[in-house]
N, C-alpha and C positions, 0 to 999 in steps of 0.2 A: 504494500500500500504506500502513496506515496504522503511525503512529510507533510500536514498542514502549512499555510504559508505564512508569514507574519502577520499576517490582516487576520489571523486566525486567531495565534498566539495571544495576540494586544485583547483579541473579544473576549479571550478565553479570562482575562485577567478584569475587564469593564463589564460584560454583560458576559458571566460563564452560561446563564440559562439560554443563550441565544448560538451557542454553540452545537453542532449534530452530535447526538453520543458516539459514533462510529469517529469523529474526530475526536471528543476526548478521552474517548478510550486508547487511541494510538498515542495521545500525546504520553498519559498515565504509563504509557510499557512501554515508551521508544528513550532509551540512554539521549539522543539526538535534539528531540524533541524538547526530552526536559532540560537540555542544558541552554537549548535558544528560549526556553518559556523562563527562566531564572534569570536571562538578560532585559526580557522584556520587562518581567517584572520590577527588578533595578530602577529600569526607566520610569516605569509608573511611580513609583515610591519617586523619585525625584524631581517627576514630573507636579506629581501633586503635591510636593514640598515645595517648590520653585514659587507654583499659583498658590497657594492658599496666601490668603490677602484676611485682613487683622481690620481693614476699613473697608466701608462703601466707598469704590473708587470711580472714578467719573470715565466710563466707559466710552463714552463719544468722543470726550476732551483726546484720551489713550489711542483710540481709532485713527481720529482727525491726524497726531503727530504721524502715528506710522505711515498713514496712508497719502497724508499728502507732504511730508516730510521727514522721513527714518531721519534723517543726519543733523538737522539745522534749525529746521525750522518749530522754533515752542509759541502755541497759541493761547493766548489769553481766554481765561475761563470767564469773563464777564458778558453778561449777556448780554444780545443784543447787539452786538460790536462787528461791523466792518474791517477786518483785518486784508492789507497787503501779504503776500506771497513776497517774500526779499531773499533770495538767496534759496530756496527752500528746492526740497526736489518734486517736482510732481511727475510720477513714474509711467509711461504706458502700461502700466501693467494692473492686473487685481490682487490687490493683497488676500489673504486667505479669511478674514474678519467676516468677508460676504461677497458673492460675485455680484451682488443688486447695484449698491451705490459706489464703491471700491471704483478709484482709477476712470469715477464719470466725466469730470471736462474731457482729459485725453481721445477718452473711447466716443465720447456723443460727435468733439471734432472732425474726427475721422470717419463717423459713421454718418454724418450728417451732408444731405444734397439740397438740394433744388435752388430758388432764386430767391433773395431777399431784396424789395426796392422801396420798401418804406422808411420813412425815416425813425418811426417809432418800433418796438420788438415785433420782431416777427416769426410766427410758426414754423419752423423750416426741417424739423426732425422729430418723429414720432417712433418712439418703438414697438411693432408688431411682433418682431420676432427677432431669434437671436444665432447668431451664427457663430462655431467656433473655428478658431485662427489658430494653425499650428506655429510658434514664433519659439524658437531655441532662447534659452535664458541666455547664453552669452548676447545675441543679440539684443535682448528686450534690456539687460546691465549697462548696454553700451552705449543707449540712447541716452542723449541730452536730456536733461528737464523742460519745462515748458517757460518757466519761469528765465529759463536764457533767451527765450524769443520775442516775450512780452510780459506783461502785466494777471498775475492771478489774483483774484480773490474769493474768498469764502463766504458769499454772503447771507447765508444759513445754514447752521447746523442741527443735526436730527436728533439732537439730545436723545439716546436709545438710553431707556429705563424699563426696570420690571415696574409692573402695575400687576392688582391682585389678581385680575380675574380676566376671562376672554372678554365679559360684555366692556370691561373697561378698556381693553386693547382695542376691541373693534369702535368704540363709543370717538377716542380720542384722534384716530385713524381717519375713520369713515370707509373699512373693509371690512367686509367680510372673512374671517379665518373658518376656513371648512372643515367639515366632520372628517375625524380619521375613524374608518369604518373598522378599523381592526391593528393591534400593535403588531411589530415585527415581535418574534420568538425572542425574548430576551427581556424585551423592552416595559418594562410595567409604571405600575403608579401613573398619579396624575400630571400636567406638565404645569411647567412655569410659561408665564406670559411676560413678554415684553412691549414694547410699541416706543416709537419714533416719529420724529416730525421729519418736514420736506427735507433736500439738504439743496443749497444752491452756489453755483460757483461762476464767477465771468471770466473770461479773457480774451485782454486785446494786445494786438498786436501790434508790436515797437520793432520799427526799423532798423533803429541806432541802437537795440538789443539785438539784433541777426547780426548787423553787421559786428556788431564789438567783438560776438562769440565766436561767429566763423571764418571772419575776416576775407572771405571769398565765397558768398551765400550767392544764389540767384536773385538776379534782380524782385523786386517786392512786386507785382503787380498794381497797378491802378488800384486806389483807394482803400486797399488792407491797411496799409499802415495806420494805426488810429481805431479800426476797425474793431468791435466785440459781438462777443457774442455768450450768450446766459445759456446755464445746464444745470436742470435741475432731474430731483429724484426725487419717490417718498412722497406721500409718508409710509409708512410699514410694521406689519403687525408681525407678530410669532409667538410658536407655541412650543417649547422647549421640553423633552423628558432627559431627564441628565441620569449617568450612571453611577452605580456606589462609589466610584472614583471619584467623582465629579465631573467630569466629561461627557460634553453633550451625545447623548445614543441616538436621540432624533430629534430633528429640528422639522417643522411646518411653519414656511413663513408666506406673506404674500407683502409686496410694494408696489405701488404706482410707478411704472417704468419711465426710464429716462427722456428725458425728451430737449430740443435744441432750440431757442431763437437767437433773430441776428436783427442789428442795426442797421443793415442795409449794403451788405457785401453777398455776391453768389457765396452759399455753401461750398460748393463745388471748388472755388477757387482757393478760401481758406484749407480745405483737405489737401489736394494737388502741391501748396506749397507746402505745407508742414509733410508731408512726405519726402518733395526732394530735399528737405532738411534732414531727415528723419536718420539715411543711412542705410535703413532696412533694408532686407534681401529684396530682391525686384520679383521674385513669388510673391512675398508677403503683401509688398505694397500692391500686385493686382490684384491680390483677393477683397484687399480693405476696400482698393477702388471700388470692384466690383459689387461687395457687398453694401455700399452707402449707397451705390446709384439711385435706389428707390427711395431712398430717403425712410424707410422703415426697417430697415435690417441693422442691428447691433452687434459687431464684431465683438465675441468672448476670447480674449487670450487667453494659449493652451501652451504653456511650455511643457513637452512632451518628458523634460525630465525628472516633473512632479505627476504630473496626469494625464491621462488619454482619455478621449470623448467617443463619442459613439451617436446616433441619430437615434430617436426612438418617439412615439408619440403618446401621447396621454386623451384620451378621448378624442382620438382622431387630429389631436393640435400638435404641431411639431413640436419635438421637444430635443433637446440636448440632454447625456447622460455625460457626467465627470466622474472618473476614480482615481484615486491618488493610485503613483505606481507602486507603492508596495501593498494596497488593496487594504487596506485601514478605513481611508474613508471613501463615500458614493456621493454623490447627489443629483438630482435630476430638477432641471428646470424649465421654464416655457413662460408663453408670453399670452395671454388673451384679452382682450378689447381693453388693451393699457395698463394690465397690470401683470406682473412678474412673480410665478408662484415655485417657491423653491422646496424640496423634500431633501433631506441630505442626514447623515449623520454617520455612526459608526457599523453601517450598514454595507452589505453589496448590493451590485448594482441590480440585480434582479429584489431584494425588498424595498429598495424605494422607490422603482417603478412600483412596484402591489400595493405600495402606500399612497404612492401617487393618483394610482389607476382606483383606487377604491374613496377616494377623497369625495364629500358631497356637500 
């Protein structure tokens, strides 16, 4: 029989009931077996020594740094507040926190087409559906930030907090969060509930920032320079079952999907130049082309050296499936009439589609 995999090992340690007995009976009599289950365990002990937190910590505040700055950039917790991007990295990429809001100006950019000729905002990008980008992490490390081409800012944050109960997640939201018709094998007890507001982000684009950075950029086209454009996301609700470790076993979340306006520049034209800056493989960037064309498709980066994706549908709606590569964690998402509903946890990819698929 052959060895259970690590994605096994780690369950056998967070959710043992959600394990097959034919698996941990091999692990129980395999010399092999038990010596990688004694490592993992190690890790859980450290892992849940590492997180256990002694305060309520300001979880958006913590998001915000990683995701729109790991290195540099600290953002003030007071409300309310308008903050500049100075120096800060904002990354093409999704940090692991959520694939909903994670990495939205970059990805709405790029994902976003058609004509903007008014002078006030305008509608120029809606998300229907979501497409994944195979993009190798060395590439996606090697990009510039956004913040060397022009001006970021963060002009709302989703302050994400638990609230006691679904009706108050959905109350504060204004979503519905669906019935799970049945847990995966493992998975018990009741869940925790969170909810979030919008999050909102601009950027405009500065010339005399291309030029300072690259020093030999393509010329700027007619009226970008000066030009913005608003990405928002959210708001979003979820419904958490965590495991005796503490680690989330299943998460059921939904958000109002991303969506684009602009000042009065083509879409089309903003994308095209932040590409030939970009450096990307000339694959990559015709997929992004392609996928923005309709102005409804959302490019999801997949560095294949954490996860692979797969197609799959949920009541007949396209959907994407994610699994990290050592098989620990799933999730499956999808897009209907504007809103982004995610199932994930410490699942495989065949139970959170059954969760998915069983959702009402």
């Amino acid at each position: 029989m052959r060895h259970p995999n690590e994605g096994v090992l780690r369950r056998l340690v967070d959710e043992p009931a959600g394990v097959a007995d034919t698996d941990r009976s091999h692990v129980a009599g395999c010399p092999v077996c038990r010596t990688g289950m004694a490592e993992v365990e190690r890790d859980a002990a450290f892992a849940a020594a590492t997180l256990h937190l002694t305060v309520d910590p300001d979880v958006d505040e913590a998001w915000l740094r990683v995701a729109m700055s790991p290195d540099k950039f600290v953002i003030s917790s007071a409300a309310g507040r308008t903050e500049p991007v100075t120096g800060g990295r904002v990354r093409w990429w999704m940090p692991r926190r959520t694939p909903l809001v994670a990495g939205l100006a970059a990805l709405a950019i790029l994902a976003g087409a058609g004509t903007a000729a008014a002078t006030d905002w305008l509608p120029i990008f809606r998300t229907e559906r979501i497409a994944p980008v195979t993009v190798r992490q060395a590439d996606l490390m090697a990009l510039p930030d956004l913040s060397s081409w022009g001006d970021v800012e963060i002009t709302e944050r989703p302050r994400i907090h638990a609230v006691n109960s679904r009706a108050a997640a959905e109350k504060e939201t204004g979503l519905d969060l669906p019935d799970v018709a049945g847990l995966p094998r493992g998975v018990t007890g009741d869940p925790q509930y969170q909810a979030g507001g919008r999050i909102g982000a601009t950027f405009t684009f500065r010339a005399a920032k291309v030029r300072a950075f690259t020093g030999t950029a393509p010329p700027m086209p007619a009226g970008l320079d000066g030009s913005t454009f608003r990405l928002t996301a959210g708001p979003g609700a979820a419904a958490l079952w965590s495991s005796h470790q503490g680690a989330p076993s299943l998460l059921v979340a939904r958000a109002v999907a991303p969506a684009a306006y602009s000042t009065g520049v083509p879409f089309a034209t903003a994308r095209d130049y932040l590409l030939s800056l970009s450096g990307l493989p000339a694959d990559v960037a015709r997929q992004l082309r392609s996928f923005s064309a309709d102005g409804r498709t959302l490019p999801l980066h997949v560095m294949p050296e954490e996860l692979t994706s797969t197609p799959a549908d949920v009541h007949g709606i396209p959907a994407t499936v994610l699994t990290s590569t050592d098989q620990v964690l799933s999730a499956v998402l999808w897009v209907d009439d504007g809103v982004v509903t995610l199932v994930g946890g410490s699942l495989s990819p065949d139970e959170v589609l059954t969760v998915a698929r069983g959702l009402r």
